[in-house]
C-alpha positions in Angstrom: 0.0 0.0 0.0 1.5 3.2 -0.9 0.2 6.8 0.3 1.0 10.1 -1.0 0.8 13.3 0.6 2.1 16.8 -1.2 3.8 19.2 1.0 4.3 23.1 0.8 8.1 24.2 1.9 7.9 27.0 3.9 10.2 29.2 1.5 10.0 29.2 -2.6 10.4 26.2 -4.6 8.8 23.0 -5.7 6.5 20.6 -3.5 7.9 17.7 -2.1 6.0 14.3 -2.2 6.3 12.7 1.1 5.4 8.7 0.5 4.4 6.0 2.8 4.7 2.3 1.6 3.4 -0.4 3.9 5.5 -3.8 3.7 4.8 -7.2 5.1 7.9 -6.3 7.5 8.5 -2.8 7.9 6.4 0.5 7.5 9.0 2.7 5.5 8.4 6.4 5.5 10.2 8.7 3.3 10.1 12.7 2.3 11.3 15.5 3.8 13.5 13.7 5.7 15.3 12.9 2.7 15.6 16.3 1.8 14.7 15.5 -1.5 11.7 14.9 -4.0 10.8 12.3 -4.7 10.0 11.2 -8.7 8.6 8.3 -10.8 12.2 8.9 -12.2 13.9 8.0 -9.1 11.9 4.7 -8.6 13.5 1.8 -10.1 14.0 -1.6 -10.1 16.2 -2.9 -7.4 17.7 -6.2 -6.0 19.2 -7.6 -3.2 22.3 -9.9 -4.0 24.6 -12.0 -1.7 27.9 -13.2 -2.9 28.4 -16.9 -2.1 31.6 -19.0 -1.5 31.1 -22.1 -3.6 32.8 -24.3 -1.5 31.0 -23.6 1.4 27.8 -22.3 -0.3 27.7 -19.6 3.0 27.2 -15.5 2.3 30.1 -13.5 2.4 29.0 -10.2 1.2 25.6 -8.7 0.6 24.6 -6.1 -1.7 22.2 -4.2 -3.9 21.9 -3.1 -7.5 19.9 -0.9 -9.8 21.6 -2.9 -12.3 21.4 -6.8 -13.9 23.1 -9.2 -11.2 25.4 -10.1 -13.9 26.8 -6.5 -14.5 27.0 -6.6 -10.6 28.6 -9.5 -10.4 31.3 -8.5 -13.1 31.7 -5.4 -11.2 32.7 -7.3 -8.2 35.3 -9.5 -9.9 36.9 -6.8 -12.1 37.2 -4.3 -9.2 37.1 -5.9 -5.9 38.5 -3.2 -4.0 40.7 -2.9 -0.8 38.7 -4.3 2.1 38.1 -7.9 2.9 35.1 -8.8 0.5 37.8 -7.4 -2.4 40.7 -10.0 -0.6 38.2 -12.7 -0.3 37.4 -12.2 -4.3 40.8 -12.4 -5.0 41.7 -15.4 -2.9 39.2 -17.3 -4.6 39.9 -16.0 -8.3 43.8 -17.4 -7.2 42.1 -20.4 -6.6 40.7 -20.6 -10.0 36.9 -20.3 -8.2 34.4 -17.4 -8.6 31.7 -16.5 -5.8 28.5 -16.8 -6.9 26.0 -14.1 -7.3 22.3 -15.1 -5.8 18.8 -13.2 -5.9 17.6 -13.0 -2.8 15.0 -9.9 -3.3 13.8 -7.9 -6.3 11.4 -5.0 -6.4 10.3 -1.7 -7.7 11.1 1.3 -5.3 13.4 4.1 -4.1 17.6 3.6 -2.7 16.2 4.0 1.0 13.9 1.4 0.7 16.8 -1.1 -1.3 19.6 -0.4 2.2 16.5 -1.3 4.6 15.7 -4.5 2.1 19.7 -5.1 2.4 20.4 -4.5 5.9 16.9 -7.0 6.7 18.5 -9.9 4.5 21.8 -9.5 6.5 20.4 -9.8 9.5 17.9 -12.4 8.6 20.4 -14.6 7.2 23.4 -13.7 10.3 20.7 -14.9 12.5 19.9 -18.5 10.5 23.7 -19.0 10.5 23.7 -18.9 6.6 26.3 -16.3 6.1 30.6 -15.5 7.4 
C-alpha cells in the first residue's frame, strides 16, 4: 500500500512528495526527511544480492543493485577493492573459483527502501547462521 501526501516548503520552490509504503515487515516512510523529492524517475527496479563461497555455499557479502546481477557480479570481480570482501574475491579467483551471485530480493522502489531491504537480508540470514 503506498500513500502520498504533497507538501508546501515554507520558502520558494517545488513541493515535495512525502510517500508511505506499507510492507509485510516494515512501514518505511520517506520525504522530507530525505531532503529530496521524490520522482517516478527515481523509482526503479532494485535487488538484493549476496555473494556466495562455492565451496562452502555460505554468504560473504551482501549487496544491492539498480543494475542486472550479472553486471553486478562482473563489477565485483573486475574491481574488488581494498577491504576484505575485495581479498576474499581475489583469494578465490587465485584459486581458480568465482563467488557466486544469488537473488535473494527484487522490487520496484526508491535507494532508501533497497539499504533497509539489504540490511533486513543481512540480519535475517546472520541470525539463520547462513552467512561469514
Amino acid at each position: 500500500m503506498i500513500q502520498e501526501e504533497w507538501t508546501s516548503p515554507p520558502f520558494s520552490g517545488p513541493r515535495k512528495r512525502l510517500v508511505t509504503v506499507a510492507l509485510d515487515w516494515k512501514t518505511v516512510s520517506l520525504g522530507s526527511e530525505l531532503q529530496m523529492p521524490l520522482s517516478s524517475a527515481e523509482c526503479k527496479t532494485y535487488r538484493i544480492y549476496a555473494l556466495v563461497d562455492p565451496s562452502t555455499n555460505l554468504a560473504y557479502y551482501f549487496g544491492q543493485t539498480a543494475n542486472t546481477l550479472f553486471l553486478r557480479w562482473r563489477d565485483h570481480l573486475r574491481k574488488p577493492g581494498d577491504t576484505k570482501k575485495g581479498d576474499w574475491v581475489r583469494e578465490l579467483r587465485a584459486d581458480e573459483r568465482e563467488p557466486h551471485i544469488v537473488l535473494l530480493e527484487e522490487f520496484s522502489g526508491y535507494r532508501p527502501h533497497a539499504y533497509e531491504r539489504e540490511s533486513y537480508w543481512i540480519k535475517r540470514l546472520r541470525s539463520e547462521g547462513t552467512c561469514f
